[in-house]
C-alpha positions as CSV (number, residue, x, y, z in Angstrom):
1,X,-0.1,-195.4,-77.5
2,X,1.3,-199.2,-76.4
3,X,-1.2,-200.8,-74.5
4,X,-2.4,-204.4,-74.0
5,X,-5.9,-205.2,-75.3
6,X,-8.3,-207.0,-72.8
7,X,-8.3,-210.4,-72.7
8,X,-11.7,-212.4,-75.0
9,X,-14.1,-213.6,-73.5
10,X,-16.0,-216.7,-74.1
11,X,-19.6,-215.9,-74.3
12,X,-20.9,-219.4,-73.3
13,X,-22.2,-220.6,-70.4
14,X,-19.3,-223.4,-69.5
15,X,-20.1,-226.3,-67.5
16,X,-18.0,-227.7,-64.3
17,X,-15.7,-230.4,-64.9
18,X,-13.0,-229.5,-62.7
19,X,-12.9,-231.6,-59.5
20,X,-12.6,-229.3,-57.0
21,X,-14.3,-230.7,-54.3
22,X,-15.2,-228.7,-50.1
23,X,-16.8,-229.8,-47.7
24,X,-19.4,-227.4,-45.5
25,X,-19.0,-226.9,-41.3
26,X,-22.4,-229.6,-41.3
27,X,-20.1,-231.9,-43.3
28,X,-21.7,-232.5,-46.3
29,X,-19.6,-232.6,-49.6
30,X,-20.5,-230.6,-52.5
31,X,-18.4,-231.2,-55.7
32,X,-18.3,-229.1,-58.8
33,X,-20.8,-229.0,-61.9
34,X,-20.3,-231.3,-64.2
35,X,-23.5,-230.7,-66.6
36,X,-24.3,-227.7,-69.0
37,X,-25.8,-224.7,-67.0
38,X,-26.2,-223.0,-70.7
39,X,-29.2,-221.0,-69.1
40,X,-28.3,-219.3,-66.3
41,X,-31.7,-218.4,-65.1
42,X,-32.3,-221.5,-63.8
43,X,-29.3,-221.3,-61.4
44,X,-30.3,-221.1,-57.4
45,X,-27.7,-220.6,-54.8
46,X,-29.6,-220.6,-51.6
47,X,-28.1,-219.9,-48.1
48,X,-28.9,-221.6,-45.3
49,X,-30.4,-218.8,-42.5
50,X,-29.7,-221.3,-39.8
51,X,-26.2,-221.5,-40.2
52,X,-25.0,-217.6,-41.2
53,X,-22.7,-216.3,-38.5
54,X,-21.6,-212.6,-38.1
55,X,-18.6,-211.1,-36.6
56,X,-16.7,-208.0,-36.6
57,X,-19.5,-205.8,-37.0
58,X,-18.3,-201.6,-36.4
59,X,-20.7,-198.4,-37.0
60,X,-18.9,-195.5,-38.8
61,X,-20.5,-192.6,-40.3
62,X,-23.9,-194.0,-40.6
63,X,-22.8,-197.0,-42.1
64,X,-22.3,-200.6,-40.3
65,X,-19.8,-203.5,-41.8
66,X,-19.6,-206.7,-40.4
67,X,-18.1,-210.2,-41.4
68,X,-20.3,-213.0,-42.5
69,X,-20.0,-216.7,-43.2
70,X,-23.1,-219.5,-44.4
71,X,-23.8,-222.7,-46.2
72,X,-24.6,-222.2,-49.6
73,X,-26.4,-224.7,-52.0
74,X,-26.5,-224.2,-56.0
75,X,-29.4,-226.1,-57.9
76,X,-30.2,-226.4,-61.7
77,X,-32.9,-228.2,-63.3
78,X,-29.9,-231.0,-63.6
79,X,-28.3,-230.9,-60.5
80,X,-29.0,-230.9,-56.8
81,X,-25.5,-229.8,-54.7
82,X,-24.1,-229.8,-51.2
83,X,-23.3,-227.6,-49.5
84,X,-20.1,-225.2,-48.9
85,X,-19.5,-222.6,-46.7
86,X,-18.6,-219.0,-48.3
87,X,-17.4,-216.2,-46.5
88,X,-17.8,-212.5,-47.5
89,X,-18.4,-209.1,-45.8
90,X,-20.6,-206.4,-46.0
91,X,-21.2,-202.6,-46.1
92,X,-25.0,-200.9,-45.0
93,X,-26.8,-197.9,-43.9
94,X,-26.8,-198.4,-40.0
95,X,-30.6,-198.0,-39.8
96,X,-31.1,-200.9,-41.9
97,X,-28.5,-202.9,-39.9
98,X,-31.1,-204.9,-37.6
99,X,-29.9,-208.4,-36.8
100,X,-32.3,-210.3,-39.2
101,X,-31.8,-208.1,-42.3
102,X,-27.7,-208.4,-41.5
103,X,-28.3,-212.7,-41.6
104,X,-30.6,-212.1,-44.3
105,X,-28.4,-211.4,-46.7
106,X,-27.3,-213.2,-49.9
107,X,-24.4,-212.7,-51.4
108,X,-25.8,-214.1,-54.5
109,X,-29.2,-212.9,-54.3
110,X,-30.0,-209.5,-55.1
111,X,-33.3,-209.5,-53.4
112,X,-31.7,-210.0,-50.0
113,X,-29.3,-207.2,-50.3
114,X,-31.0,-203.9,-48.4
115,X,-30.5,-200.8,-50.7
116,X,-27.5,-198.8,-50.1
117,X,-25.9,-201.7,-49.4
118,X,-22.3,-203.2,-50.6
119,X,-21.6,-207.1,-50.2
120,X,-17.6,-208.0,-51.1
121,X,-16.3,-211.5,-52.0
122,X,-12.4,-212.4,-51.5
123,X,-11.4,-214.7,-53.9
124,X,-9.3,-216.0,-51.2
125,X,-12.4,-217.4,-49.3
126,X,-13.7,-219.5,-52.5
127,X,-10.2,-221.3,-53.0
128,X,-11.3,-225.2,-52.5
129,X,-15.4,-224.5,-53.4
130,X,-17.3,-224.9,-56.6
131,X,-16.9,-222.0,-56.9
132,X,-13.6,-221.3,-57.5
133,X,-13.5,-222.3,-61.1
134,X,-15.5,-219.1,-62.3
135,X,-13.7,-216.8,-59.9
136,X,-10.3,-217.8,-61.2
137,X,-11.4,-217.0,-64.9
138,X,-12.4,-213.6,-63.3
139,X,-9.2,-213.0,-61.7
140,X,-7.8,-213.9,-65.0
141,X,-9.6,-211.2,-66.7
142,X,-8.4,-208.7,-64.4
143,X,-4.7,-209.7,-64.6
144,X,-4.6,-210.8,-61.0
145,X,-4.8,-213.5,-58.8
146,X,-7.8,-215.7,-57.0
147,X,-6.2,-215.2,-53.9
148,X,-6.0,-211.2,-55.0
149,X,-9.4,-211.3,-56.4
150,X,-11.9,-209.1,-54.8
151,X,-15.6,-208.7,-56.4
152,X,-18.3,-206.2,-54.8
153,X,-22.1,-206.4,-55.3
154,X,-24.2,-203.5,-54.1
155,X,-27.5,-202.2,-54.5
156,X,-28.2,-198.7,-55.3
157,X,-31.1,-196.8,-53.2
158,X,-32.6,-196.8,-56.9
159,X,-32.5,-200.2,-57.5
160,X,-29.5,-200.9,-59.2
161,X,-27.1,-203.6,-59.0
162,X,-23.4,-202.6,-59.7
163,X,-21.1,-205.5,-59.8
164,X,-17.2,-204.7,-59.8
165,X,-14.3,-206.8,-60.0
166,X,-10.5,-206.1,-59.5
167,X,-7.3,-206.9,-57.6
168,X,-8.1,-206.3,-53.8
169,X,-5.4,-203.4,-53.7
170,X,-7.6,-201.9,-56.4
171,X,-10.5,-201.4,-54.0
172,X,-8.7,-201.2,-51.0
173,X,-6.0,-198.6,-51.4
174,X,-7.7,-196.6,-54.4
175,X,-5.7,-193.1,-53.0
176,X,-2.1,-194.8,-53.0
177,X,-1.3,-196.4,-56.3
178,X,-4.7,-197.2,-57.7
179,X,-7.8,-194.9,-59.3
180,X,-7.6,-192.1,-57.1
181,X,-4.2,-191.9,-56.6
182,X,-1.9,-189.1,-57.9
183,X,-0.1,-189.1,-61.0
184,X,3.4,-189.7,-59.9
185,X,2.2,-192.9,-57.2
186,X,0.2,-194.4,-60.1
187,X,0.7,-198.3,-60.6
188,X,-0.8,-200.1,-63.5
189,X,-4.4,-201.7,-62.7
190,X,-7.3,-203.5,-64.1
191,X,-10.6,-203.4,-63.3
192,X,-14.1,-203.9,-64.6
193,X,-17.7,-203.0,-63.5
194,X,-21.5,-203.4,-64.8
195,X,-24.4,-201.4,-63.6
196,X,-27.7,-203.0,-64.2
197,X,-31.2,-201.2,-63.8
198,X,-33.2,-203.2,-62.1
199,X,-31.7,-205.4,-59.5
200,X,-34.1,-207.9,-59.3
201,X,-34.8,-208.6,-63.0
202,X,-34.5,-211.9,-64.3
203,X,-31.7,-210.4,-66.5
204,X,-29.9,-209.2,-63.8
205,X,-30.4,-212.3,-61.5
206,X,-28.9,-214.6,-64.5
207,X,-26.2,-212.4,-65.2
208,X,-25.2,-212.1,-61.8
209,X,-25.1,-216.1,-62.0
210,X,-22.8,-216.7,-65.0
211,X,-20.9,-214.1,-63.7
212,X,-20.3,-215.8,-60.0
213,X,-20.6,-219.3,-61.3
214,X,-18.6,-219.7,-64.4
215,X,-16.6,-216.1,-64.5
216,X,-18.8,-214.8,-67.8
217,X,-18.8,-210.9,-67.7
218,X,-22.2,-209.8,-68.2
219,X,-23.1,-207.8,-71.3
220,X,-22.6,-204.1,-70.6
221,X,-19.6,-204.6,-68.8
222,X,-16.9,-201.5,-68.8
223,X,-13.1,-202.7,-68.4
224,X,-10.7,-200.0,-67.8
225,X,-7.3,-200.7,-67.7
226,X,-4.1,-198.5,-67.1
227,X,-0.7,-198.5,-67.9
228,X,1.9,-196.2,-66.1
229,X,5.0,-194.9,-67.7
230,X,7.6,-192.4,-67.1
231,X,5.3,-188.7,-67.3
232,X,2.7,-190.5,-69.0
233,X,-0.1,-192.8,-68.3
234,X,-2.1,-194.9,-70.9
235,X,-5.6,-196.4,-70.5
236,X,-8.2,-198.1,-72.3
237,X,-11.7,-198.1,-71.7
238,X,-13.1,-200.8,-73.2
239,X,-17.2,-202.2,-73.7
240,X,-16.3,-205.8,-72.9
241,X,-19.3,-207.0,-75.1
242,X,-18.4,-205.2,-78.4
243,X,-14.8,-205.2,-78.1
244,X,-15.4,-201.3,-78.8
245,X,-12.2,-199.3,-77.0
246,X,-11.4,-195.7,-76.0
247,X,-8.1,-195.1,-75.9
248,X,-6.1,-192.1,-73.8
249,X,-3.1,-191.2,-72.8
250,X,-2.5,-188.4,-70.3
251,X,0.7,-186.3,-69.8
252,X,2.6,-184.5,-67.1
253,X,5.5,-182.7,-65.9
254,X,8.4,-183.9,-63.5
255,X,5.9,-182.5,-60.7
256,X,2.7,-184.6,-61.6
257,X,1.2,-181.6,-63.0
258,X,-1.0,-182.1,-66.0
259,X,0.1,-181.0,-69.7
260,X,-2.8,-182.4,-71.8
261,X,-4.1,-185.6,-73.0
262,X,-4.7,-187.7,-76.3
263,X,-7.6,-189.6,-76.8
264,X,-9.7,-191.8,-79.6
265,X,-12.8,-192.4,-78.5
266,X,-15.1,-194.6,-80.7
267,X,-17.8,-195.2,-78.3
268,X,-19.6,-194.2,-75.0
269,X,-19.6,-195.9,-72.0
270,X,-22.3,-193.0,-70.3
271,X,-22.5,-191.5,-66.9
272,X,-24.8,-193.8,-65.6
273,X,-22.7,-195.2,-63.0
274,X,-20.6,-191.5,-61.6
275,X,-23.2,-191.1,-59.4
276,X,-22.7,-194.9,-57.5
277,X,-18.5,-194.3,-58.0
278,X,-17.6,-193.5,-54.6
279,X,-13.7,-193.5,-55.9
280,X,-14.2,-191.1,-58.3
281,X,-16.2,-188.8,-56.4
282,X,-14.1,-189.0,-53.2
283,X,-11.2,-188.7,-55.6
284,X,-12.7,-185.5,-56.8
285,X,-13.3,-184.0,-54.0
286,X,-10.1,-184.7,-52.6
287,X,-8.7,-182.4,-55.4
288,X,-10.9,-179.7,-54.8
289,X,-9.3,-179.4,-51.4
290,X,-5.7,-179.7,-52.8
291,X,-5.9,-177.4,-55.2
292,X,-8.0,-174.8,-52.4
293,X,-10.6,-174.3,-55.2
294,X,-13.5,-173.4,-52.6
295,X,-14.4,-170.2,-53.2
296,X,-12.6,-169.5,-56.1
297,X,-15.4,-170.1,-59.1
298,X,-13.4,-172.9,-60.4
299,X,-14.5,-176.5,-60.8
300,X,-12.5,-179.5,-60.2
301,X,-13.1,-180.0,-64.4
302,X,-12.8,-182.8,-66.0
303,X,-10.2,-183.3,-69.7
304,X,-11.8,-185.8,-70.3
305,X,-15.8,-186.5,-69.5
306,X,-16.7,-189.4,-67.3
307,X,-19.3,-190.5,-69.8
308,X,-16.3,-190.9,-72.3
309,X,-13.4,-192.8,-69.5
310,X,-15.5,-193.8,-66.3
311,X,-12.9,-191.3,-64.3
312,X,-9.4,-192.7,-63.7
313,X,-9.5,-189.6,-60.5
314,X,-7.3,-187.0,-60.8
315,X,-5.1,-187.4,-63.6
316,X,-7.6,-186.4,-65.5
317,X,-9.1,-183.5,-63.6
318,X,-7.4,-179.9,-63.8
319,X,-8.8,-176.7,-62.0
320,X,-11.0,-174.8,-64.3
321,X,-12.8,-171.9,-64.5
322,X,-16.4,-172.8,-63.7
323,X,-18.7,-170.7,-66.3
324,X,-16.0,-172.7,-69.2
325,X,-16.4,-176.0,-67.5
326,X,-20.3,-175.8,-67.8
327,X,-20.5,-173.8,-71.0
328,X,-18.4,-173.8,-74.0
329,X,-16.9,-177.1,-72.8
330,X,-19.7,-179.1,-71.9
331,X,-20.9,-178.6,-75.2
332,X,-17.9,-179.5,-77.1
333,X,-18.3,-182.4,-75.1
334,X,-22.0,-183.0,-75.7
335,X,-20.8,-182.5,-80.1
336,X,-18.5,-185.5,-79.2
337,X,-21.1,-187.5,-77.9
338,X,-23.5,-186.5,-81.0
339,X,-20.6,-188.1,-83.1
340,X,-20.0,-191.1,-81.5
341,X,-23.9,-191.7,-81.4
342,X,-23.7,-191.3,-85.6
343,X,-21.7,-194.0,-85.2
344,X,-18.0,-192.1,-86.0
345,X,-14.9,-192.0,-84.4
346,X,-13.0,-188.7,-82.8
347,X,-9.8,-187.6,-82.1
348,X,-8.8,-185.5,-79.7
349,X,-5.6,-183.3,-78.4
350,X,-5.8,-181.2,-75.2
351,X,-2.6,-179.1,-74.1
352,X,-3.0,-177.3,-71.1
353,X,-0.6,-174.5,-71.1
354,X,1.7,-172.9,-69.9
355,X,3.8,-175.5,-68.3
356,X,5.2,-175.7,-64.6
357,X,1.7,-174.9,-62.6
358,X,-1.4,-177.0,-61.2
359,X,-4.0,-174.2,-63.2
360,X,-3.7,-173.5,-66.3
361,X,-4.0,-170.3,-68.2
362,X,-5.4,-171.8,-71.3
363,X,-6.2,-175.2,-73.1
364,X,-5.7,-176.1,-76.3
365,X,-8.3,-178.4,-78.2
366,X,-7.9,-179.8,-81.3
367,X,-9.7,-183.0,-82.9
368,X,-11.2,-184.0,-86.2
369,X,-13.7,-186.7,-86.9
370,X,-13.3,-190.0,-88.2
371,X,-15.6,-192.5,-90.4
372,X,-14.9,-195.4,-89.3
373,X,-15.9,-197.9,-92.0
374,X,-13.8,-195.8,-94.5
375,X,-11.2,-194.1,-92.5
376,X,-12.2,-190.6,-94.0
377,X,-12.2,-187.5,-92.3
378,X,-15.8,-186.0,-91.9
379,X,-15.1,-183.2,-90.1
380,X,-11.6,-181.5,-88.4
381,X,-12.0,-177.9,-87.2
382,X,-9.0,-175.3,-86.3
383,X,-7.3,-175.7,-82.8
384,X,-8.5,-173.5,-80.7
385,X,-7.1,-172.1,-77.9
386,X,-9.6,-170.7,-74.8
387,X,-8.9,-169.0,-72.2
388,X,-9.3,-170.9,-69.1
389,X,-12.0,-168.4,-68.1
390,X,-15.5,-167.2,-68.3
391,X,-16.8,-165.8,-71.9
392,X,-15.6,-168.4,-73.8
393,X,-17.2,-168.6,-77.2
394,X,-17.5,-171.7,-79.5
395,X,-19.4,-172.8,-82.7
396,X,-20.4,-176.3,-82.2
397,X,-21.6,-178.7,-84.7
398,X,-25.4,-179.8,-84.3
399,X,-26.6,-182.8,-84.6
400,X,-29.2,-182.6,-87.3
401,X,-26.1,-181.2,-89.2
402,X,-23.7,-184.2,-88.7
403,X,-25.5,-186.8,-91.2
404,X,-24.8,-184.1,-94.5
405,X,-21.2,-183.7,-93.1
406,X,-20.7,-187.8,-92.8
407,X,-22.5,-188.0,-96.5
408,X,-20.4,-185.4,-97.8
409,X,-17.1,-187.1,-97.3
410,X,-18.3,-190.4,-98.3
């Protein structure tokens, strides 16, 4: 596999030095930061109520979105700014959409954002403020442009805050070329996203902070990127903090149908955010309609578990017989995971077969286990080939079995 690592990150808290300069609709000028904001925390950015305008605003499916503009000021303990204006729209539940919760919101303040509810910046709109300095390095980081640059905030209706940044098109047109499109329309993307547990945690807030202020991608970030090449398509899924990387590559046919995949994963990125990935889960069930698996006992099954590649849609799903999906190969999947969390590496090879069709009659898997810090092979089973049907029978390794196994080859 070829494929571009993510870009480093900085971990400090730079300062604003640039002189980028705008001036807000009341006329006052706010120029950028030129002291050290090294703890984030302390960062306000306050709108001002009496000046937020709405526009646009259209009910769909229980949900309301509406255009917004306000003044903005951002204070630290140093510094006492301007104000700009900043544009952004939003996404909520139509029963929360009353006029003063839809001017109450922040963009920058988690506390004002209603649960269920999605807030989206355009870099675009931030062009010419102070804050255009951070969004450009996150642009940067996601191989795009500011004036490409979209980044959404929403708050889960448990409390979460999941922060995602991309390319616009990324978010926009996820069923044509990006994360949920099919394997022969694929275009190469980046894109990276956070979930945080409690929205209004001083963590949270501060990481939100460096993140919109000075571009620093909070720890826990995921970045997924993907490459696209003839019958192929490589990705990495990386922890942005760690520098730890999964890397795949799925195959198909001249059709877009799937032949296997390859993957070395070395750490987990969980499952804690499939339930908030409306992409993946429209993208999901979008192939179960395809594919006219209702009523069939199959699952739209997954090579590849979210917990492992935070989706990438339906290159790497596969109709599969449902008893296999949640038996024998959930806990394959779940000895994987036991691996990684002894802290080893795996490698794995999955050949669905035979070729020309959308359902396979069997898979092949194949994959051995890797110690890292010596490169020694702790553990590497036969391939095995199951039927892609109910009754399948596999003898997993336990957990409480792996630490003599890992001692053994060292």
């Amino acid at each position: 596999m070829t494929i571009d690592a993510f870009r480093p990150q900085d971990s400090s808290f730079p300062s604003w030095s640039s002189p980028h300069a705008a001036t807000s609709a009341g006329g006052a000028g706010m120029t950028a930061f030129n002291r050290d904001l090294s703890n984030p925390v302390d960062v306000r950015i306050d709108i001002d109520p009496a000046t937020t305008r709405t526009s646009g605003e259209a009910t769909r499916s229980g949900r309301t979105t509406f255009a917004a503009s306000t003044e903005v000021s951002v204070t630290t303990p140093a510094v006492l700014a301007g104000r700009t204006e900043v544009a952004y729209q939003v996404d909520m539940p139509r029963d929360a959409a009353t006029p003063a919760a839809m001017r109450a919101v922040n963009p920058f303040d988690p506390s004002t954002i209603p649960a269920g509810t999605t807030v989206r910046l355009d870099g675009a709109d931030y062009v010419g403020t102070p804050f255009e300095q951070g969004f450009r390095e996150i642009a940067a980081t996601n191989d795009t442009t500011i004036a490409q640059l979209a980044i959404t905030i929403g708050r889960t209706r448990d409390g979460e805050l999941r922060v995602a940044s991309a390319d616009a098109a990324v978010f926009d047109t996820p069923k044509v070329n990006g994360p949920a499109s099919q394997p022969l329309d694929r275009e190469d993307f980046v894109q990276h996203k956070v979930l945080f547990d409690d929205a209004d945690a001083r963590g949270t807030v501060a990481a939100l902070n460096a993140f919109l202020v000075a571009g620093a991608l909070p720890d826990g970030t995921v970045g997924v990127r993907e490459a696209v090449s003839v019958g192929a398509v490589d990705a990495m899924i990386a922890d942005i903090a760690s520098g730890e990387a999964n890397e795949v590559t799925w195959t198909f046919d001249a059709e877009g149908r799937p032949t296997g995949a390859e993957a070395t994963l070395t750490w987990e990125p969980s499952s804690a955010d499939r339930d908030h990935d409306r992409v993946e889960a429209n993208a999901q069930s979008q192939f179960r309609t395809d594919q006219g698996l209702g009523g069939t006992g199959d699952h739209t099954g997954h090579m590849l578990a979210y917990r492992f590649v935070a989706g990438h849609g339906p290159i790497n799903m596969f109709p599969q017989d449902g008893n296999f999906n949640t038996g024998t190969y959930a806990r394959i999947e779940q000895e994987w995971s036991d691996w990684l969390a002894a802290g080893m590496d795996v490698r794995i090879s999955i050949d669905l077969g035979p070729g020309g069709q959308q359902r396979p009659d069997t898979v092949a898997i194949d994959y051995a286990v890797i110690d890292p810090a010596s490169g020694k092979v702790v553990y590497d089973p036969a391939l095995t080939v199951f039927d892609n049907a109910a009754g399948q029978v596999y003898d997993t390794i336990r957990r409480s079995e792996m630490d003599g196994l890992i001692a053994a080859a060292d």
